[in-house]
C-alpha positions in Angstrom: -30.3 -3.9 -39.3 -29.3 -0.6 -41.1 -25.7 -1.1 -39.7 -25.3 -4.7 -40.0 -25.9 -3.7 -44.0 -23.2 -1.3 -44.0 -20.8 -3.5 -42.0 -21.1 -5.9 -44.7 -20.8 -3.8 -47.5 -17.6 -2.5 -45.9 -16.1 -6.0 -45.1 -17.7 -6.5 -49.6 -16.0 -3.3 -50.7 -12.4 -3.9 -48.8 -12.2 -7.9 -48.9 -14.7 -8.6 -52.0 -17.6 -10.7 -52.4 -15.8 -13.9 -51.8 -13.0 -14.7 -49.8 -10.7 -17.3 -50.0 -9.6 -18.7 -46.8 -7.2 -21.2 -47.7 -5.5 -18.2 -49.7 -5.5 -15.9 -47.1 -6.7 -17.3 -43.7 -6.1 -14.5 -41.1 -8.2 -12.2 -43.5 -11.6 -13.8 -41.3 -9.4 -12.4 -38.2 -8.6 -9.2 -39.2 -12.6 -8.6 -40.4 -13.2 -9.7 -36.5 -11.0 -7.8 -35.1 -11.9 -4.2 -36.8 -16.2 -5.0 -36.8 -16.7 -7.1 -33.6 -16.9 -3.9 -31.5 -19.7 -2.4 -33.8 -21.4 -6.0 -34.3 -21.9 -6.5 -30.6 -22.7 -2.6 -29.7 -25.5 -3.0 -32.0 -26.8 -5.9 -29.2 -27.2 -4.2 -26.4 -27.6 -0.8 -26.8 -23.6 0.1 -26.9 -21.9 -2.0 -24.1 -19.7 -4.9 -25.1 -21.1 -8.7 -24.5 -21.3 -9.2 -21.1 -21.7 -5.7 -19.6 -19.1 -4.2 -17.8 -16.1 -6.3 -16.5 -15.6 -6.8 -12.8 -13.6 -4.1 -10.9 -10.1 -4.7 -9.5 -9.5 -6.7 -6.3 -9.4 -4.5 -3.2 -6.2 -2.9 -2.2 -4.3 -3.3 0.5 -5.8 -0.2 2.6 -9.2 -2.1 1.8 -7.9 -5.1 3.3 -6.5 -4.1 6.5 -4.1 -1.1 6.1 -0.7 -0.7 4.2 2.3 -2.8 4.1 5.9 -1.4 5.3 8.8 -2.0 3.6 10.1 -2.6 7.2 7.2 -5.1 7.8 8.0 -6.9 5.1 12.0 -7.7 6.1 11.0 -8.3 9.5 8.5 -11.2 8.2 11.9 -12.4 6.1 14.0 -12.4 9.0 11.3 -14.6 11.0 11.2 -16.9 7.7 15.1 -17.1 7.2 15.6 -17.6 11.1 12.9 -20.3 11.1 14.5 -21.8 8.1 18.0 -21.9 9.3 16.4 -23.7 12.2 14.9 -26.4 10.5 18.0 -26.8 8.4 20.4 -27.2 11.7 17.7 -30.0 13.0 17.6 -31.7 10.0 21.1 -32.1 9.4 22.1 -33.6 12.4 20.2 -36.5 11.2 22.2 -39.2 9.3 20.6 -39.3 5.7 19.6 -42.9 5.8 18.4 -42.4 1.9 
């Protein structure tokens, strides 16, 4: 409770008593902005709302091993020969529209 005093007598002492949001609107944003850390730390003993986020998505060693540069252009080639295929099929078809 001690803090939550101070934080409003700091928000008092550099905004005033009264603010006048149709006067100055993204004052309410900036207050957030610089107490919202200390507001919620005060919560739960320190950690941000919501604990700790969730850790990055597995790499690709994780997943199976790593990825070739040379792995990657042969899977192009298969992709471009397969689409240069469908293209020579399709246009011996008359485009009956």
């Amino acid at each position: 409770m001690a803090d939550e005093k101070r934080i409003v007598r700091d928000i008092k002492k550099q905004y005033g008593a009264v603010i006048d949001l149709d006067r100055s609107p993204l004052v309410v944003i900036e207050i957030i902005r610089r107490f919202a850390f200390e507001v919620a730390s005060g919560l739960d003993g320190g950690a941000p709302p919501g604990g700790a986020p969730p850790g990055p998505p597995p790499g690709p060693s994780v997943m199976g091993g790593t990825v070739t540069l040379d792995e990657v252009m042969r899977e192009v080639l298969k992709l471009s020969r397969q689409v240069a295929q469908i293209k020579k099929q399709l246009g011996g078809r008359s485009s009956g529209g």
